[in-house]
MINU-40792 format. One record per residue: residue number from 1; residue in one letter; chain; x, y, z of N, C-alpha, C, O, CB in turn. Coordinates in steps of 0.2 Angstrom, whole numbers, plus 5000, padded with zeros to 4 digits. Glycine has a CB too. Layout:
BEGIN
NUM A A X Y Z X Y Z X Y Z X Y Z X Y Z
...
END
This chain:
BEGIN
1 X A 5210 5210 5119 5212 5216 5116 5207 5217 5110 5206 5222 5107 5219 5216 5114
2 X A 5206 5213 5109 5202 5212 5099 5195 5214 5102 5192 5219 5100 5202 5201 5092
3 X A 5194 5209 5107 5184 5211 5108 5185 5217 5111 5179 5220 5111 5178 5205 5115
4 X A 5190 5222 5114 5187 5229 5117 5188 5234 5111 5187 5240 5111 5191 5233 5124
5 X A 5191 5230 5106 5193 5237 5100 5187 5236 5097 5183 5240 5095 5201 5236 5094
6 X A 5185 5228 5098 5178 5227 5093 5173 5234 5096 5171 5239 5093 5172 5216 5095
7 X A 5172 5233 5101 5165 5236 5107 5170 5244 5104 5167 5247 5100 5166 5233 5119
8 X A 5174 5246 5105 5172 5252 5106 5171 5256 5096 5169 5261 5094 5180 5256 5112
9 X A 5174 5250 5092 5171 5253 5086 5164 5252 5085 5161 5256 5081 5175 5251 5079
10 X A 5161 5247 5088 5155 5248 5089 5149 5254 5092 5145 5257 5089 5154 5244 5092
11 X A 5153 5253 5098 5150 5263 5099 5150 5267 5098 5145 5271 5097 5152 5266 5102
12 X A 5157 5269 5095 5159 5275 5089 5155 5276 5082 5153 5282 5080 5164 5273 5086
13 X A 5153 5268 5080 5149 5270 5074 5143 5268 5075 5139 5267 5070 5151 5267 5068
14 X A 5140 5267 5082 5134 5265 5083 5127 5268 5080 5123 5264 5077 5133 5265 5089
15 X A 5127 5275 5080 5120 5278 5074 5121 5275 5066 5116 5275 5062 5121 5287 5073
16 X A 5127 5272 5065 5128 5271 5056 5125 5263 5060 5119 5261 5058 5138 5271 5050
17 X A 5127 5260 5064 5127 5253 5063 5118 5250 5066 5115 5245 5064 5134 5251 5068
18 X A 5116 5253 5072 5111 5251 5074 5106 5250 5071 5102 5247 5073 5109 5253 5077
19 X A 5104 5253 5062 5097 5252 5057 5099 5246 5057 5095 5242 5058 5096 5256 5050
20 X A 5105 5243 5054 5107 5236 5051 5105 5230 5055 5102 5225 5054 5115 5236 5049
21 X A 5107 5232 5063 5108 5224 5066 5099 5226 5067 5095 5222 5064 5116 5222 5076
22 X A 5095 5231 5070 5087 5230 5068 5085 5229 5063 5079 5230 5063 5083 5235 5069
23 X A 5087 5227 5057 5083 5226 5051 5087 5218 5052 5083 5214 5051 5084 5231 5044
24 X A 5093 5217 5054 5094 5210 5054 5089 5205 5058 5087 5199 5057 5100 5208 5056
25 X A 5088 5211 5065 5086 5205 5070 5077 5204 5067 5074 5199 5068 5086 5209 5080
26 X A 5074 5210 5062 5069 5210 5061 5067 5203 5056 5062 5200 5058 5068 5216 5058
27 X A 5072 5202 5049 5072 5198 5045 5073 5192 5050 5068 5190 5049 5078 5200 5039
28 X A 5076 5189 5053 5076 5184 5058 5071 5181 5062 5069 5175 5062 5080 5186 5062
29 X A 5066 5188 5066 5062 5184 5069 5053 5185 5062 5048 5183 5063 5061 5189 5078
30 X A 5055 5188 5056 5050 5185 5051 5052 5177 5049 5048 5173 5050 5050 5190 5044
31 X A 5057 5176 5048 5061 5171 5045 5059 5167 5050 5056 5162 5048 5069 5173 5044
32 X A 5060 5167 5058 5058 5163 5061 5050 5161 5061 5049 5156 5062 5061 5164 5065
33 X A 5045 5166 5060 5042 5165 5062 5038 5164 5055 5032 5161 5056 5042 5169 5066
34 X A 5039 5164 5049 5037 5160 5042 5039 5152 5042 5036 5147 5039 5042 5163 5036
35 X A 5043 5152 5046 5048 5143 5046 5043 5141 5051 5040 5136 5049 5057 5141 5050
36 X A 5040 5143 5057 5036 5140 5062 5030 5140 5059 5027 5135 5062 5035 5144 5068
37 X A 5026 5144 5053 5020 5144 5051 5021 5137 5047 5017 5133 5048 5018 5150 5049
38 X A 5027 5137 5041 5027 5133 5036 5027 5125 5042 5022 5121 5040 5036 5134 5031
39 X A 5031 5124 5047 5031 5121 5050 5023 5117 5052 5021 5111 5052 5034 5125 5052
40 X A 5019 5123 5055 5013 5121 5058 5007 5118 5053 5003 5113 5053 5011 5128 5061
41 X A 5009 5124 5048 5007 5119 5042 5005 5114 5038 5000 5113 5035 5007 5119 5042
42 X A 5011 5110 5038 5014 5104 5037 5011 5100 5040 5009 5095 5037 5018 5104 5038
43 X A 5012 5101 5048 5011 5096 5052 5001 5096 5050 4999 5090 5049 5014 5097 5060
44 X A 4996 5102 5051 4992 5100 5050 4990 5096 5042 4986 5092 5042 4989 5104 5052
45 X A 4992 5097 5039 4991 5093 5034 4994 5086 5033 4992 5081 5029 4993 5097 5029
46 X A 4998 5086 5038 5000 5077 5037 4995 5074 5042 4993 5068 5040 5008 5073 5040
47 X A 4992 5076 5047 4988 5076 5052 4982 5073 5049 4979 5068 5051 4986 5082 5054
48 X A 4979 5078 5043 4971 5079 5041 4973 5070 5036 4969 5066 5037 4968 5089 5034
49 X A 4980 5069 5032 4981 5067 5028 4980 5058 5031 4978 5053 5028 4988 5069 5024
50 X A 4983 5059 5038 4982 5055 5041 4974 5052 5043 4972 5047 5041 4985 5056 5045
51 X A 4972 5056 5046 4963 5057 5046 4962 5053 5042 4959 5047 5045 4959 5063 5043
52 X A 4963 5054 5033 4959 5056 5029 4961 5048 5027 4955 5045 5025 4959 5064 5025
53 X A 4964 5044 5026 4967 5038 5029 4963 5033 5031 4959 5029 5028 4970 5039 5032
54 X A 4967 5036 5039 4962 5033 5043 4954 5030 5042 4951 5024 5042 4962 5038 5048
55 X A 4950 5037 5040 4944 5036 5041 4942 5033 5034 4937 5030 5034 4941 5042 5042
56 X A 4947 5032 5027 4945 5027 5023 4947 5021 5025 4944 5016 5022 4947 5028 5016
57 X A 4952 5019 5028 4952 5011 5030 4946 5009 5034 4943 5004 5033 4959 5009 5035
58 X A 4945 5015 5039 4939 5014 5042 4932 5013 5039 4928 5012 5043 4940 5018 5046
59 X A 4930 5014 5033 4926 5013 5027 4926 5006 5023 4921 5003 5020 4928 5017 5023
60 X A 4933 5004 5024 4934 4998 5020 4937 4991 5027 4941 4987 5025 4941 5001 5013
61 X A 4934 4992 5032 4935 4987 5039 4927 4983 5039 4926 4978 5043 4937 4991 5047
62 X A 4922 4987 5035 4916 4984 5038 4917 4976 5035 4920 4975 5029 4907 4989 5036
63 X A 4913 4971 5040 4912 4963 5038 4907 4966 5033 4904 4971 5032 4910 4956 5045
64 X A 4908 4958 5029 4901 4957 5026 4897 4955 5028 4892 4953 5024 4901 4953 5021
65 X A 4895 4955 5035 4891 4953 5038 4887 4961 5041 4881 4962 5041 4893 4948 5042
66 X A 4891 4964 5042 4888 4973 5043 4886 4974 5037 4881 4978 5037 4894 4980 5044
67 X A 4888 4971 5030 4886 4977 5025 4877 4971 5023 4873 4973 5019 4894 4978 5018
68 X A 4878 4964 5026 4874 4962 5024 4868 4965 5028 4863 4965 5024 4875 4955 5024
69 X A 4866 4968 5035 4863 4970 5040 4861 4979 5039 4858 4982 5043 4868 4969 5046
70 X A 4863 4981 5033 4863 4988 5029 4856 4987 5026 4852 4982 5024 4871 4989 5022
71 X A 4854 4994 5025 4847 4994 5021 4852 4997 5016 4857 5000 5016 4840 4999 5023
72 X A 4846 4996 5010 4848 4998 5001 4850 5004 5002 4856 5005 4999 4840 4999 4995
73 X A 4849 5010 5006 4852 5016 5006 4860 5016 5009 4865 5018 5007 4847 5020 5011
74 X A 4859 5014 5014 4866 5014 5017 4869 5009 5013 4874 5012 5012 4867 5012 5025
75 X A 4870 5003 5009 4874 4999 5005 4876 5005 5000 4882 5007 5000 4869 4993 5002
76 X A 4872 5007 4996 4871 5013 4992 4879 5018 4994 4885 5017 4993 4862 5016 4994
77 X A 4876 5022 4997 4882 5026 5002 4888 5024 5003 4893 5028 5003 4879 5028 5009
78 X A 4889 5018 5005 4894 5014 5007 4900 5012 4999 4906 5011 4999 4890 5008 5011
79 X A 4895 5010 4994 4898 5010 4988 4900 5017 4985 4905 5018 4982 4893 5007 4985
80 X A 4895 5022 4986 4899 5030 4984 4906 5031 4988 4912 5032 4987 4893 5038 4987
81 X A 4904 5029 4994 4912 5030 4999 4918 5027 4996 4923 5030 4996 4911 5025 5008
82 X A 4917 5019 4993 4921 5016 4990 4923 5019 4985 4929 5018 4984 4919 5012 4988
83 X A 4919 5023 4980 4922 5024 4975 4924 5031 4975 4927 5033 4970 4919 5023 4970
84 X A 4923 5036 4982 4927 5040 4981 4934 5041 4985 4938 5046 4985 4924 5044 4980
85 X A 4935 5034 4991 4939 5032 4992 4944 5031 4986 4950 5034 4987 4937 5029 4995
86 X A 4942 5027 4981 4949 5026 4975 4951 5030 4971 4955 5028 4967 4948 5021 4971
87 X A 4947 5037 4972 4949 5042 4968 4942 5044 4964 4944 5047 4959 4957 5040 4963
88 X A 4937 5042 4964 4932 5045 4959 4929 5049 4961 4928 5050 4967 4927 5041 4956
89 X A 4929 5054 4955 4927 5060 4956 4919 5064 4954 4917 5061 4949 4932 5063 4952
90 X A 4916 5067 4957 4909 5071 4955 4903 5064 4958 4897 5063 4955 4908 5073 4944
91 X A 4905 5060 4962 4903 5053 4962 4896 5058 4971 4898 5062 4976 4912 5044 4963
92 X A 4890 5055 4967 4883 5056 4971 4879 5048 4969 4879 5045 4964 4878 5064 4967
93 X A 4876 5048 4976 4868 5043 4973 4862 5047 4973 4859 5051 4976 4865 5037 4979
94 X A 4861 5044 4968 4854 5044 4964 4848 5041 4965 4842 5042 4963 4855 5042 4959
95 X A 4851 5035 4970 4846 5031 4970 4839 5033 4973 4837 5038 4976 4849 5025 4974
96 X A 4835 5029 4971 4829 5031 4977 4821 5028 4968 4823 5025 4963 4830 5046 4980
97 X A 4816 5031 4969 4810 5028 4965 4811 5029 4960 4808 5025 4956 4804 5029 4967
98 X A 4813 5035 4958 4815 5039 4950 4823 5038 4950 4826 5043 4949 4812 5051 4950
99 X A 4825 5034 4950 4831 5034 4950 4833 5031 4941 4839 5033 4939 4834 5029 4956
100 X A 4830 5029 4938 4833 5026 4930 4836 5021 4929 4840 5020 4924 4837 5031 4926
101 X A 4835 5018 4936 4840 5012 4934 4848 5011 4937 4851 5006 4936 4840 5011 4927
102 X A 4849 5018 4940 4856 5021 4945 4855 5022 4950 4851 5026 4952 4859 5025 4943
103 X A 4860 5018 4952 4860 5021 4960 4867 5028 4961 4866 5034 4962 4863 5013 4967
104 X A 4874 5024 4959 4879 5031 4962 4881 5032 4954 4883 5027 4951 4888 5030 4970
105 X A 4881 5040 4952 4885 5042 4945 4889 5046 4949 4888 5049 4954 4882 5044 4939
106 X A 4895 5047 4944 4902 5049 4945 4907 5051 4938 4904 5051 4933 4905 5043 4948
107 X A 4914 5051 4940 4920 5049 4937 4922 5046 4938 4921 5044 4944 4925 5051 4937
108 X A 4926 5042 4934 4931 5035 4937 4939 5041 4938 4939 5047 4937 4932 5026 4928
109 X A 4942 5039 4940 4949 5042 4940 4955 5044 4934 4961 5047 4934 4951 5038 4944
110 X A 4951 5040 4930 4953 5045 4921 4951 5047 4920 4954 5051 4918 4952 5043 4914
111 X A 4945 5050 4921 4938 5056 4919 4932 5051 4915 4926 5053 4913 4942 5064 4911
112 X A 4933 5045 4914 4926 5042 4911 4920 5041 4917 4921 5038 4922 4928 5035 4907
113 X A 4915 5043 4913 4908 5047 4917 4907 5038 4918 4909 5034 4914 4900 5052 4911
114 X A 4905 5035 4925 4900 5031 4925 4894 5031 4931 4894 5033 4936 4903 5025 4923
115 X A 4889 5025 4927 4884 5023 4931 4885 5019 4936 4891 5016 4936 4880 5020 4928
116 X A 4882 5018 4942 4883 5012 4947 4877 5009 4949 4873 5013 4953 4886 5014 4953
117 X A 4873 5002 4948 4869 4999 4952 4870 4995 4957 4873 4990 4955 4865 4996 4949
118 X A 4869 4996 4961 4870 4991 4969 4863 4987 4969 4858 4989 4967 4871 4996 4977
119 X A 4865 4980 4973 4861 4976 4976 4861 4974 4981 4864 4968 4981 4859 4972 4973
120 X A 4860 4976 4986 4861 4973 4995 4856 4966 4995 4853 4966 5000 4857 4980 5002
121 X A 4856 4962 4991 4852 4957 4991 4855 4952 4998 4859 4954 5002 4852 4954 4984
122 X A 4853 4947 4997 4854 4942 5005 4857 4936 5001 4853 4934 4996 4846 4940 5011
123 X A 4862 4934 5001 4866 4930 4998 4864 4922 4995 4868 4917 4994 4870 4930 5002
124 X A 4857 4923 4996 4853 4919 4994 4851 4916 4987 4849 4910 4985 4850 4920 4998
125 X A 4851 4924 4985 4849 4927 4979 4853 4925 4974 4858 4922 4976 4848 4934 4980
126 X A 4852 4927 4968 4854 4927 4961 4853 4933 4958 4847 4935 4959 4852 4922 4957
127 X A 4858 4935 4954 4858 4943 4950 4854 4939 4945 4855 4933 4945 4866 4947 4946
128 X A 4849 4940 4940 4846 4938 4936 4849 4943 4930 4851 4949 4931 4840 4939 4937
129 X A 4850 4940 4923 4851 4944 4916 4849 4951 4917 4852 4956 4916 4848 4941 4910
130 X A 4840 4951 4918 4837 4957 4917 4837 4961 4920 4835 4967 4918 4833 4958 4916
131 X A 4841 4960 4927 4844 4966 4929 4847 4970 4928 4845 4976 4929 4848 4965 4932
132 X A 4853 4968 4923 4859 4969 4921 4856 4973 4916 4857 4979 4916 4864 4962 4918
133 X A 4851 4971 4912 4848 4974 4906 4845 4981 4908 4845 4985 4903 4842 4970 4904
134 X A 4843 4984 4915 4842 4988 4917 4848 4995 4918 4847 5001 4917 4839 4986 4923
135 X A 4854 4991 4919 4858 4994 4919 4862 4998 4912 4864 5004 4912 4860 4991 4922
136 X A 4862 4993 4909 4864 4994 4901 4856 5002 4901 4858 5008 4899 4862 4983 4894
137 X A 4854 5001 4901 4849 5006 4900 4848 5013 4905 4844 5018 4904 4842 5003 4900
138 X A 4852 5011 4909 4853 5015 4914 4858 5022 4912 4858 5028 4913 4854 5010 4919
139 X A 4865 5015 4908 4870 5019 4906 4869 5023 4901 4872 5029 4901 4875 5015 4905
140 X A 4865 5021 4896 4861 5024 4890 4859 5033 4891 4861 5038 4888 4855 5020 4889
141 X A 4853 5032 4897 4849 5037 4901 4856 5044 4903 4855 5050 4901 4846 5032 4909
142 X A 4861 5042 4908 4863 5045 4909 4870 5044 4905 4876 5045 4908 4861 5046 4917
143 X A 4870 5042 4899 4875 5042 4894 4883 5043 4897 4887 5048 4896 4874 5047 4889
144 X A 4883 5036 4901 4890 5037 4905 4893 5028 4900 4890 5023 4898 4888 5037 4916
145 X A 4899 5031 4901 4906 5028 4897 4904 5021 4900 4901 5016 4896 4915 5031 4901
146 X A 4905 5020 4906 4907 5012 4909 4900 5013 4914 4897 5017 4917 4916 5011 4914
147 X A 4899 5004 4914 4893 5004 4920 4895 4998 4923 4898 4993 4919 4885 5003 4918
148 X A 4894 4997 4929 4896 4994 4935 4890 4992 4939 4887 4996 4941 4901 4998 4939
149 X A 4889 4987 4941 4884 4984 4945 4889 4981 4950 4894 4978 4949 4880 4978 4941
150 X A 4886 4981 4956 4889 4980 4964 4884 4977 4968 4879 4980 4969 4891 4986 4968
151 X A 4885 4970 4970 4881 4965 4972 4885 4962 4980 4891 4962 4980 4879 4959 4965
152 X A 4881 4960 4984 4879 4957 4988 4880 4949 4988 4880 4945 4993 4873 4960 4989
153 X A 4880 4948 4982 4879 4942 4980 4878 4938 4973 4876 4941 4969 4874 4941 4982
154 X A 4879 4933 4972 4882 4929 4966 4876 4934 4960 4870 4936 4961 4882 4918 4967
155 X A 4881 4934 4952 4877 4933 4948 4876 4927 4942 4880 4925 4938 4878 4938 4948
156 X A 4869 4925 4942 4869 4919 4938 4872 4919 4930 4872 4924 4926 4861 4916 4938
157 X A 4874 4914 4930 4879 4912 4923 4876 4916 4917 4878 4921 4914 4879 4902 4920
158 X A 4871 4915 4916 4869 4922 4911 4870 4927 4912 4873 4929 4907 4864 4923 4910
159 X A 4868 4931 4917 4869 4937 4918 4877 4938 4919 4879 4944 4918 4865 4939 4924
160 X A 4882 4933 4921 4889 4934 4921 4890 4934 4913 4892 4939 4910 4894 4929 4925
161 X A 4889 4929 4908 4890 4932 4903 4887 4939 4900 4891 4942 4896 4889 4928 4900
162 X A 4882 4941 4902 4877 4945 4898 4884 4952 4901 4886 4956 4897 4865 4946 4901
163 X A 4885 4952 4906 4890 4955 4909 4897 4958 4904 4898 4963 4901 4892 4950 4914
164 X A 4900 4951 4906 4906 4952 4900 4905 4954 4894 4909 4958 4891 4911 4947 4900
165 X A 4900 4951 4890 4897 4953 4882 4896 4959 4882 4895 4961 4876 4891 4950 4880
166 X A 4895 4965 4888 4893 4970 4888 4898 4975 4888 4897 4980 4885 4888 4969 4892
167 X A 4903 4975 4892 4906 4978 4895 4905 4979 4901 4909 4984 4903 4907 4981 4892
168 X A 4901 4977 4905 4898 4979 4912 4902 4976 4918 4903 4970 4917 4889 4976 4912
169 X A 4905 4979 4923 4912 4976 4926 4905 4975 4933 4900 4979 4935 4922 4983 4928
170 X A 4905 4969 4934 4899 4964 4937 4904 4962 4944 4908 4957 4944 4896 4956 4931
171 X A 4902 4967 4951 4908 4965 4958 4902 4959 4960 4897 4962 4962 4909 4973 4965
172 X A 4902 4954 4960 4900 4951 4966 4904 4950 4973 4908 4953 4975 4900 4946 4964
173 X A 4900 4945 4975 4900 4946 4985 4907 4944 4985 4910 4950 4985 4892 4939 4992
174 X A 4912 4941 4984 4918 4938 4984 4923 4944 4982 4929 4944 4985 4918 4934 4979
175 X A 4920 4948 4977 4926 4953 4973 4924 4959 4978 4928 4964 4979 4925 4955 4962
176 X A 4917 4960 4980 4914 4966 4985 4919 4966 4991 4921 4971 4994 4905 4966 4987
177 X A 4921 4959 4994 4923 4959 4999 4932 4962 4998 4935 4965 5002 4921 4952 5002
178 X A 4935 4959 4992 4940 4964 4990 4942 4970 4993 4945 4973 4997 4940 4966 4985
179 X A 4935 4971 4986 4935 4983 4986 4932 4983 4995 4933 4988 4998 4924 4989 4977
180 X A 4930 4979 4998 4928 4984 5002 4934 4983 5010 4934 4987 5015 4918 4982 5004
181 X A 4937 4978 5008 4943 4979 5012 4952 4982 5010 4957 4983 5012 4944 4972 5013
182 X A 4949 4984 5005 4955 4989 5001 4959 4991 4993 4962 4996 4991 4959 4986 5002
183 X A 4955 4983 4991 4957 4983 4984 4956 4989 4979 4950 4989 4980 4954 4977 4980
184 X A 4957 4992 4976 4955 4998 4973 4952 4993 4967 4954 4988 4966 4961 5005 4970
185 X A 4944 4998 4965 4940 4997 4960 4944 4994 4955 4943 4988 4954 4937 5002 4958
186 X A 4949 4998 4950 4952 4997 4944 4954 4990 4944 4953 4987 4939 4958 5002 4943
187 X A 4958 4988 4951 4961 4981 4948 4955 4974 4948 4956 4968 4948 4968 4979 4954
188 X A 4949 4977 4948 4942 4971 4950 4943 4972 4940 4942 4968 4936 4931 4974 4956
189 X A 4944 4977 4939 4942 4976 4930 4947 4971 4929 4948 4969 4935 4944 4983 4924
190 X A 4950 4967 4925 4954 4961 4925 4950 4956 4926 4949 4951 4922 4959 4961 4930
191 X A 4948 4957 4935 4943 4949 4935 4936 4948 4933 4932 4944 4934 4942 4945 4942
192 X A 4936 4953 4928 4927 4955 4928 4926 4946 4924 4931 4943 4921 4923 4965 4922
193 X A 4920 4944 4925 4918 4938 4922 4919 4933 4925 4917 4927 4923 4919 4936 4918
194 X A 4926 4933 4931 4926 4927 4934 4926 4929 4942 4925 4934 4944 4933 4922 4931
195 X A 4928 4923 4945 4929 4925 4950 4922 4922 4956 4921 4923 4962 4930 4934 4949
196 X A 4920 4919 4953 4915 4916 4956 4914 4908 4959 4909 4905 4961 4911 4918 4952
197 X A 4921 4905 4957 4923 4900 4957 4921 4893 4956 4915 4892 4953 4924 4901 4962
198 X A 4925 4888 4957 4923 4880 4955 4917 4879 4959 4913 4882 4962 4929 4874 4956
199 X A 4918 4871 4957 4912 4868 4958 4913 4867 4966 4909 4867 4970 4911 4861 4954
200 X A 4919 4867 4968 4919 4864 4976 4917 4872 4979 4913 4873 4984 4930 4860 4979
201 X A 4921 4877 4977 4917 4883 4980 4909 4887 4980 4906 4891 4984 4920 4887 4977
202 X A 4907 4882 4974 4899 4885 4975 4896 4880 4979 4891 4882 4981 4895 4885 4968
203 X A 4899 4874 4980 4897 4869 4987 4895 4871 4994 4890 4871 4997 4903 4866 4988
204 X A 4904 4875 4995 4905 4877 5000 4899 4882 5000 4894 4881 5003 4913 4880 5001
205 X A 4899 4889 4996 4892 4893 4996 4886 4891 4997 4883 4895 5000 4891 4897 4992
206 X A 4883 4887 4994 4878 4884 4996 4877 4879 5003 4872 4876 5004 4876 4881 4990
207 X A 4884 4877 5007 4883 4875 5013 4885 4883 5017 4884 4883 5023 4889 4867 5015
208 X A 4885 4886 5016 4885 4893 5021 4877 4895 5018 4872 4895 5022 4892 4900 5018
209 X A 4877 4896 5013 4871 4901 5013 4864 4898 5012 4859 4901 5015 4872 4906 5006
210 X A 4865 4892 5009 4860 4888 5008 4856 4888 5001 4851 4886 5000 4855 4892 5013
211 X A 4860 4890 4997 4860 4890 4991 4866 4889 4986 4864 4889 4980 4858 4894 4990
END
């Protein structure tokens, strides 16, 4: 009895009533169809976020034995990848014959400007002080906050001190293998100066490397 009284005052007032339930059904299928977009949205952005992930773990999987098999350029590039994997910003290489002593400059993730020298050397090798010294001059040149040298391979006791005396955060092959499996940059500051281990570990490296 109630649903035929409903229907026929429906009828009755149908010219007053029909603008309303069209503007309802209108507001509905916007409503639905803003939720499907927000929706779609979303999902691509967890998508890309996932990617974007992905493709830095996938950055930070190569062995040290891939990165040892790299030329100076791709080492180079691979270290920009690194750092702007961890959040550094405006970060390009430089590297190349006119370079000044820099390979990748940047942001760190505070906003302090710095330099970067890389050495894809062969593990056989030793960083020498006056390396280091290139870089101190390097940072000068392109008057950046912090400078960072990224090596392939040990640097000798002098140049690790010339290192910490300097402020110069010095990755060797040990602490590279860190950052390049995950560790963000920031936490290598802490071990800058050590990390290169005792006497039974420089053993062990010189029965691997031969030095």
């Amino acid at each position: 009895m109630a649903g035929g009284t409903a229907l026929l005052l429906v009828a009755a007032f149908w010219s007053l009533i029909w603008p309303y339930l069209a503007a309802a059904a209108a507001l509905g299928l916007v409503g639905g169809a803003g939720w499907w977009l927000w929706r779609t949205d979303r999902l691509v952005r967890t998508r890309d976020r996932a990617w974007r992930t992905a493709d830095a773990l996938d950055a930070g999987r190569r062995t040290l034995a891939e990165v040892d098999a790299m030329s100076g350029t791709e080492f180079e590039e691979l270290v920009a990848d690194l750092c702007r994997r961890d959040g550094c910003t405006e970060v390009r290489r430089v590297g190349g014959s006119h370079d000044n002593g820099a390979d990748v400059v940047g942001r760190l993730p505070d906003g302090r400007s710095m330099v970067v020298q890389c050495k894809r050397y062969a593990p056989t090798r030793t960083i020498a002080s006056r390396e280091l010294r290139d870089l101190l001059g390097a940072q000068v040149h392109f008057r950046a906050q912090v400078a960072i040298f990224v090596a392939t391979t040990r640097f000798s006791r002098p140049s690790e001190t010339f290192a910490a005396q300097h402020g110069i955060l010095a990755v060797h092959r040990d602490h590279f293998g860190l950052w390049n499996n995950g560790t963000p940059l920031h936490s290598l500051t802490p071990l800058n100066g050590r990390g290169q281990g005792d006497t039974a570990h420089r053993a062990r490296w010189r029965d691997t490397y031969g030095k």
